[in-house]
C-alpha positions as CSV (number, residue, x, y, z in Angstrom):
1,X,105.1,100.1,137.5
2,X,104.1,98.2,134.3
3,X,106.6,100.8,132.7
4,X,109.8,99.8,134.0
5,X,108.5,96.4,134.3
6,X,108.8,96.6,130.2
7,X,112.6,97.9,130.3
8,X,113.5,95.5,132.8
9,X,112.2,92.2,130.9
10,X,113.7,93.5,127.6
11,X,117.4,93.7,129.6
12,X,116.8,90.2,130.7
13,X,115.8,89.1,127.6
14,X,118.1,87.0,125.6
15,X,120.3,89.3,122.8
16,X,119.4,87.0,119.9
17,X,121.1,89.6,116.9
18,X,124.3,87.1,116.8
19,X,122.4,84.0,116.5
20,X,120.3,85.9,113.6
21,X,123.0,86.9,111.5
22,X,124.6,83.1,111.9
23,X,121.2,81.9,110.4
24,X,122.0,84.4,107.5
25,X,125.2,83.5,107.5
26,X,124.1,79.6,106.9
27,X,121.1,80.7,104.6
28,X,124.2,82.5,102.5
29,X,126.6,80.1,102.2
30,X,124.3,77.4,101.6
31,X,122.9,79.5,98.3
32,X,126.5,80.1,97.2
33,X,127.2,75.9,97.3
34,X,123.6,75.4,96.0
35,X,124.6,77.7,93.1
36,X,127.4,76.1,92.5
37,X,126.2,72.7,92.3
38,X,123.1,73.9,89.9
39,X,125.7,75.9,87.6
40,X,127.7,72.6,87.3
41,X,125.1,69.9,86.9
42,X,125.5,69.3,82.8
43,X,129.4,69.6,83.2
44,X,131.6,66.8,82.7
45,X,135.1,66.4,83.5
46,X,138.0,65.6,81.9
47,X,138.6,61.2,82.5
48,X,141.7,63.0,84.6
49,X,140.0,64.7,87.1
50,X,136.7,62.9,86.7
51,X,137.4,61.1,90.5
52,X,138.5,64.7,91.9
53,X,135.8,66.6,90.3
54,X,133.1,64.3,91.9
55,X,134.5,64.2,95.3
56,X,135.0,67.5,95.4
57,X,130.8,67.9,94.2
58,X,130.0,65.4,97.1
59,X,131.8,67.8,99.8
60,X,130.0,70.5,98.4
61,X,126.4,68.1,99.3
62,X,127.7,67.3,102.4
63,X,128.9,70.8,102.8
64,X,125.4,71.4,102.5
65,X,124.2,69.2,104.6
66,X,125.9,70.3,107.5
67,X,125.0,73.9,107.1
68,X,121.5,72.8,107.5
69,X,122.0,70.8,110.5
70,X,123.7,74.3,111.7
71,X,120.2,76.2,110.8
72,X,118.7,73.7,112.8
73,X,120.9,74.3,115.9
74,X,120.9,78.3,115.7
75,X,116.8,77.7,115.3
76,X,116.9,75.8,118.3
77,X,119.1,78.4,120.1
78,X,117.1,81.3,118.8
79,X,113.8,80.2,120.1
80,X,115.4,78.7,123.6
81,X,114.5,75.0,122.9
82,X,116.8,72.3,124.5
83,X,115.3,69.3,123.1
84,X,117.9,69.7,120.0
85,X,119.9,66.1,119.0
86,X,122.2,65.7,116.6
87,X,124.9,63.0,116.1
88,X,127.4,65.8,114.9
89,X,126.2,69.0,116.6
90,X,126.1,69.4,120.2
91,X,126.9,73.2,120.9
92,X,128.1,76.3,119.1
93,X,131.3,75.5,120.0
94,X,131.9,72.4,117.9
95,X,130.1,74.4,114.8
96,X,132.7,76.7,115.4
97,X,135.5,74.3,114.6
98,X,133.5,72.8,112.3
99,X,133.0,76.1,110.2
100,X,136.7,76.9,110.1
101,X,137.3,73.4,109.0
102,X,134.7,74.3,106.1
103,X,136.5,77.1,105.6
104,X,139.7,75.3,105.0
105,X,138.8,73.1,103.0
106,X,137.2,75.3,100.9
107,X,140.4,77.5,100.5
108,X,143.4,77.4,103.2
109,X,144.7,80.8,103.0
110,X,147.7,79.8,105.4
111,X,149.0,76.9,103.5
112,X,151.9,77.5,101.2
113,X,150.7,74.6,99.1
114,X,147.8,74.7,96.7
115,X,144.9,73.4,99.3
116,X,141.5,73.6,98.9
117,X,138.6,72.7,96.5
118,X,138.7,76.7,95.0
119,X,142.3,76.5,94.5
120,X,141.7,73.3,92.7
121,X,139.4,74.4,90.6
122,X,141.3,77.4,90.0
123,X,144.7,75.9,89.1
124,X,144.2,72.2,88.3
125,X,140.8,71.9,86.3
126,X,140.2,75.2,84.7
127,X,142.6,77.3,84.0
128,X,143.4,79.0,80.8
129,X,146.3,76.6,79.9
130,X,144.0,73.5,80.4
131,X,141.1,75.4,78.2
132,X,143.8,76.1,75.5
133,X,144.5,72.3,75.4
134,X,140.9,71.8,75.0
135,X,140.0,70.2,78.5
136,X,136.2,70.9,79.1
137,X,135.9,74.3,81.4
138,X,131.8,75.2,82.3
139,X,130.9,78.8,80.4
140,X,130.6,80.4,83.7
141,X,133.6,79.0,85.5
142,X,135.1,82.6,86.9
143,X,131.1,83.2,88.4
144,X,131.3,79.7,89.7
145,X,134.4,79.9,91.5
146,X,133.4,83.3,92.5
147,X,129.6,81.4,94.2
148,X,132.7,79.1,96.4
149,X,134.2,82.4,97.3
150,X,131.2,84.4,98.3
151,X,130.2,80.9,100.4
152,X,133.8,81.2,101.9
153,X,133.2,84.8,102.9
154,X,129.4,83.7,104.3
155,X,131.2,81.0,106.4
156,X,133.8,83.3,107.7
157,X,131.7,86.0,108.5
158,X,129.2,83.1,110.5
159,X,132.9,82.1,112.6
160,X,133.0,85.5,113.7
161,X,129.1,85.6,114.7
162,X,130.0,82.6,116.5
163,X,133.4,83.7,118.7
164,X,131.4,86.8,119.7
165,X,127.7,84.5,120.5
166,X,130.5,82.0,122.5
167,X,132.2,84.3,124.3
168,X,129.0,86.3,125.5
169,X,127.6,83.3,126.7
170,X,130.6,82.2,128.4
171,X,130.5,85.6,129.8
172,X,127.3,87.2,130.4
173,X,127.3,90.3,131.7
């Protein structure tokens, strides 16, 4: 019987393959902020935006922060350990909020205003009418912006791991 006894503790096995792609996910978006921040180091901003150009850099680091307290919760989940505390994290459903509150924040593609660090980057700090009036730009700033985006993307793409991980475990089979 040791032959079916392998098919049957494979099916009652846990289906880790969501909880693995959110820990790419994370791994991926936090090289896209990490990028970021490294590409913009040396720059300085104009004395305008000098106060919105740093908080914007310290919600990038606490971006980062969080996504590493989120590695740390899907590592827990992955290997089946309960012992996990954390002041912020409890369960995958509050990462899940607290993703798509990343994601906002990062670029709010259903506000009708400008929102979001990209778009304020984008349109407020370096765009070619502010480089024409000779406010300082980074060489790279399309690959930068583009780093945010592809960290968006990560981060949306770890909210959907996460609906599907949620609602299989609200509803195993």
């Amino acid at each position: 019987m040791g032959f079916l006894d392998m098919f049957k503790r494979r099916e009652e096995e846990p289906d880790n393959s969501a909880l693995h792609s959110m820990k790419s996910s994370i791994k991926n978006a936090h090289t896209y902020i990490s990028k970021f921040l490294d590409g913009t180091k040396e720059f300085q901003a104009a004395r305008r935006h000098e106060e919105q150009y740093n908080n914007i850099k310290q919600r990038l680091v606490e971006m980062k922060i969080f996504l590493v307290e989120a590695n740390t919760l899907v590592d827990k989940k992955i290997k089946n350990d309960i012992t996990y505390q954390s002041d912020r994290l409890k369960n995958t459903e509050q990462l899940k909020k607290a993703i798509e509150m990343i994601i906002k924040e990062l670029r709010d593609d259903n506000s009708e205003k400008d929102s979001g660090v990209i778009k304020f980057l984008e349109t407020e700090m370096w765009n070619d009418d502010r480089k024409k009036r000779g406010f300082p730009t980074p060489q790279n700033h399309e690959l930068l912006i583009h780093s945010l985006d592809d960290a968006r993307v990560a981060l949306k793409d770890l909210s959907f791991n996460l609906d599907g991980y949620n609602l299989q475990t609200t509803n195993p089979a």
